[in-house]
C-alpha positions, 0 to 999 in steps of 0.5 A: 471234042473228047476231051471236052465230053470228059470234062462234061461227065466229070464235072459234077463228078465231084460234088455229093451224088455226082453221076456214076463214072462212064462205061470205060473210063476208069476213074482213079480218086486220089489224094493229090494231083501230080506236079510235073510230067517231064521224067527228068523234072519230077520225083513226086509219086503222083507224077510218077502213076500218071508217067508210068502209064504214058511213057516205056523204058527200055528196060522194065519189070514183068507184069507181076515181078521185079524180074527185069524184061524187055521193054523198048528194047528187045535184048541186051548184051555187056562187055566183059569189063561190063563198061558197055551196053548195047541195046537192040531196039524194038522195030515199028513202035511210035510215038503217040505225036506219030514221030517213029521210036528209034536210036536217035530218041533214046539218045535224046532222052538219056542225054537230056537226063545224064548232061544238065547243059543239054539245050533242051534241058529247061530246068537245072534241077533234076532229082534222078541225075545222081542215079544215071552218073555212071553213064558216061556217053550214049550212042545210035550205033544205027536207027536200031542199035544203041550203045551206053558207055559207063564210067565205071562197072555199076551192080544195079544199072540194068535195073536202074534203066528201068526207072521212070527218069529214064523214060524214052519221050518224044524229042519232036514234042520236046523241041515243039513246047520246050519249057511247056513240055511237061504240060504237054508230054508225049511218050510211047506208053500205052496211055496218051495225054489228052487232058489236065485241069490243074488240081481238078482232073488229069486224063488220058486217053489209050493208045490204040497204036502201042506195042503191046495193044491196045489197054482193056480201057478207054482212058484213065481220069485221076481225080485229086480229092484231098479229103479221104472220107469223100474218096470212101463215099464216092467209091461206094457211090460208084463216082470212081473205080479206085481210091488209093492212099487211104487211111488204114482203119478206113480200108477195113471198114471198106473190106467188110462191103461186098462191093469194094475189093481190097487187095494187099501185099508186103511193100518196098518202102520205108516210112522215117523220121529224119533229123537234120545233122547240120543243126543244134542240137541234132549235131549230138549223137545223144539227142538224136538217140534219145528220139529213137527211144522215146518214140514207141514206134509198136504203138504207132504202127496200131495208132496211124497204121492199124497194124498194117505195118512193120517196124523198121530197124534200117532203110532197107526193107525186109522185102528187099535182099540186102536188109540188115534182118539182125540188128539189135534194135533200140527198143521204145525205152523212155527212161533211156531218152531222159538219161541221154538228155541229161548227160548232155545237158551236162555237157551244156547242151540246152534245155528244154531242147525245142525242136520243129518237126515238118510234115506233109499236109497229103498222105503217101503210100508209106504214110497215110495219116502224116498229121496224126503221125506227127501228133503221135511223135509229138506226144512221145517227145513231149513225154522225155521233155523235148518239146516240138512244133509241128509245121505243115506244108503241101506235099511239094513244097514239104519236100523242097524245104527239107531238100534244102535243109531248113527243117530239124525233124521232118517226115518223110519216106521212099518207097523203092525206084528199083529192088536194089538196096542202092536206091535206099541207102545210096539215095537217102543217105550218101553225102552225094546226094546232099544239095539244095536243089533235089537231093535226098539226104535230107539228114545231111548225113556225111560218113566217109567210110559209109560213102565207101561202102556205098561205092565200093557196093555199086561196082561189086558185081558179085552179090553176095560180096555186096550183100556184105557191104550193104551189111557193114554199110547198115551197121554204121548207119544205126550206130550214127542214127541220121535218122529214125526209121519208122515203119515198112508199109503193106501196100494195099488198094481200094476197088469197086468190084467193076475193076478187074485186072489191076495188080498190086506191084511190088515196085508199087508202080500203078501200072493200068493197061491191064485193068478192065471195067465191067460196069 
């Protein structure tokens, strides 16, 4: 019934002068819907806020920092050789279908994430899997207690175990709808699933049982609504409380009105342009130079971003500790891009070098205006005579065909999964992570010595030593050019001044326990 009351108050939501969303339901308007709800079967941000808000880990960051802290675990202790860790769970916590949390379902849960021939695993495509890899076995030691065996010491596991893939679900509702259970996901979060018109309206409802009490709210709708101009009027209109992903000139617009709040803080993502090495004539070092200085990416910041933006020189953001801060830029330099061209026309590269470049129809966190960026990089190209065609796709589908390699330049971003510069340059751009069913390397980028560097970094338990590996790792990633980086992104949200409560992130996780309305 109350969902269908949900429904009821949503419907005209929508539509020009709907009504003004109810008293403690928070509306959250945004540009796309999620894809899946299983955390084993997703790497779309979308999912992820929704997920983020139904599901715990054991682990996971503090309400305002990176620091990791007890989650469905209370403590935690290593083995010397740092090979095995022992978690001690939280005692009276359930799930929101009733079933109690304990050993036995973090077990499931890491055995459905770790083995792809888990009998409740539906699907063979599992984006996080390379992540978990070092995890060598999983056991209840008793209802209370579990255990996780490594294959090898690995730096950034703790903080690994914070990510979303690693979310405890409910194995009753897993072995009830199986394949369906993405439709129908049941964690220990402080939000329940209620319901999901696809690409209409998603809801949840709070969870008056969770452990760390009730959310200030009733219940969360996230409204996908592709057009960002009617996000603007709907929040202004009071139709709903947050708007995200939003155009950057269009923000401080918004920030002049007293009854908007906008809040901002440095990000931990990265925005690039990747070229894929497996294809003519991007498989020529000088071509893919000759992009990097044709495209000026000062003026893209003022030009898609409205300054709110840093230029990128690696992956790893200066936010992050392990970024390369002293490399020498290749700075915009055009004549440079037509001399790179012509030496290797001389070599018998073709010309003029006619290249696609895929783009997402939706915007990201790291890139709000995807089609005016590719206009953008369009132009500069065109400027040192490479032509280029640009080709849009929605989100997912975006994503699935550069997975498998069918673009030349394509645009694309991360934002981090964890604060470790692992998740950036192992994900983005190690050979591992080179496949056509949920890899990230999209640049089919293979160096062998970065791929040592990159493991050697993994097992160094000494930070300082990895701090030097990830800078020698950088330093043959920028001579090799897989692909451009464009731009770090500030994180910014857009709120009716009802909404109190909501924080900014700096994992960017849209986290919504907090947040209070006072209509």
């Amino acid at each position: 019934m109350r969902s269908l009351l949900l429904c009821l108050i949503l419907s005209t939501l929508v539509g020009c002068g709907g009504p003004a969303a109810p008293s403690n339901i928070l509306i959250y308007g945004r540009g796309d819907d999620a894809d899946r709800l299983d955390p084993i079967q997703t790497d779309i941000g979308e999912s992820v806020k929704v997920m983020c808000n139904l599901y715990d880990t054991l682990v996971t960051y503090d309400d305002e920092t990176l620091d990791i802290v007890p989650s469905l675990a209370e403590s935690w202790t290593t083995s010397d050789d740092g090979l095995e860790w022992t978690f001690h769970l939280r005692d009276g916590v359930t799930f929101h279908d009733g079933t109690p949390f304990d050993a036995d379902a973090v077990v499931f849960s890491l055995e459905r994430l770790t083995k792809p021939d888990h009998p409740f695993v539906f699907d063979p495509v599992i984006p996080y899997a390379q992540s978990f890899e070092a995890i060598e076995s999983v056991t209840a030691v008793d209802p209370r207690t579990v255990k996780i065996r490594l294959k090898r010491p690995t730096a950034p596991f703790l903080t690994t175990m914070a990510m979303f893939p690693a979310s405890i679900v409910s194995p009753t509702a897993v072995k009830k709808y199986e394949a369906d259970f993405w439709k129908h996901p049941v964690g220990t979060g402080p939000f329940k699933f209620d319901s999901w018109n696809v690409n209409q309206q998603l809801t949840l409802l709070s969870f008056d049982d969770h452990w760390r009490g009730r959310p200030e709210i009733d219940g969360v709708i996230f409204l996908p609504v592709g057009e960002s101009a009617v996000r603007v009027k709907q929040l202004l209109r009071g139709e709903i409380d947050i708007a995200d992903n939003l155009p950057p000139a269009e923000i401080d617009a918004l920030a002049t009105n007293p009854d908007v709040v906008v809040q901002e803080k440095e990000g931990m993502n990265t925005a690039y342009l990747t070229m894929n090495n497996d294809k003519a004539p991007l498989d020529d070092l000088r071509i893919r130079e000759a992009i990097w200085y044709a495209i000026d990416r000062d003026q893209l910041i003022k030009s898609a971003y409205a300054g709110h933006a840093a230029k990128a020189v690696t992956l790893v953001p200066p936010s992050l500790w392990g970024s390369h801060a002293d490399l020498a830029d290749r700075k915009y330099d055009p004549e440079k891009a037509k001399q790179l061209l012509a030496e290797a026309a001389a070599d018998g590269v073709k010309m003029p070098i006619k290249l696609q470049l895929f783009v997402m129809t939706d915007p990201r966190p790291y890139m709000q205006q995807p089609r005016q960026t590719a206009i953008f990089i369009k132009d500069a190209l065109a400027k040192v005579g490479i032509e280029t065609e640009i080709v849009t796709n929605e989100n997912s589908q975006h994503f699935r065909r550069m997975t498998r390699g069918e673009h030349q330049l394509g645009l694309a971003g991360w934002t981090a999964d964890m604060p470790d510069p692992d998740n950036f340059l192992y994900t983005l751009l190690d050979p591992d992570n080179i496949n056509d069913v949920g890899g990230n390397n999209m640049s089919r980028y293979r160096s062998q010595k970065v791929h040592d560097l990159l493991a050697q970094a993994k097992t160094e338990m000494d930070q300082e030593k990895r701090i030097e590996l990830y800078r020698q790792a950088q330093e043959q990633i920028f001579a090799d050019v897989p692909l451009l980086p464009l731009v770090h992104t500030s994180v910014r949200s857009v709120q009716g001044k009802a909404v109190s409560g909501f924080l900014l992130h700096p994992s960017s996780l849209t986290r919504l326990r907090l947040t209070k309305l006072n209509r």
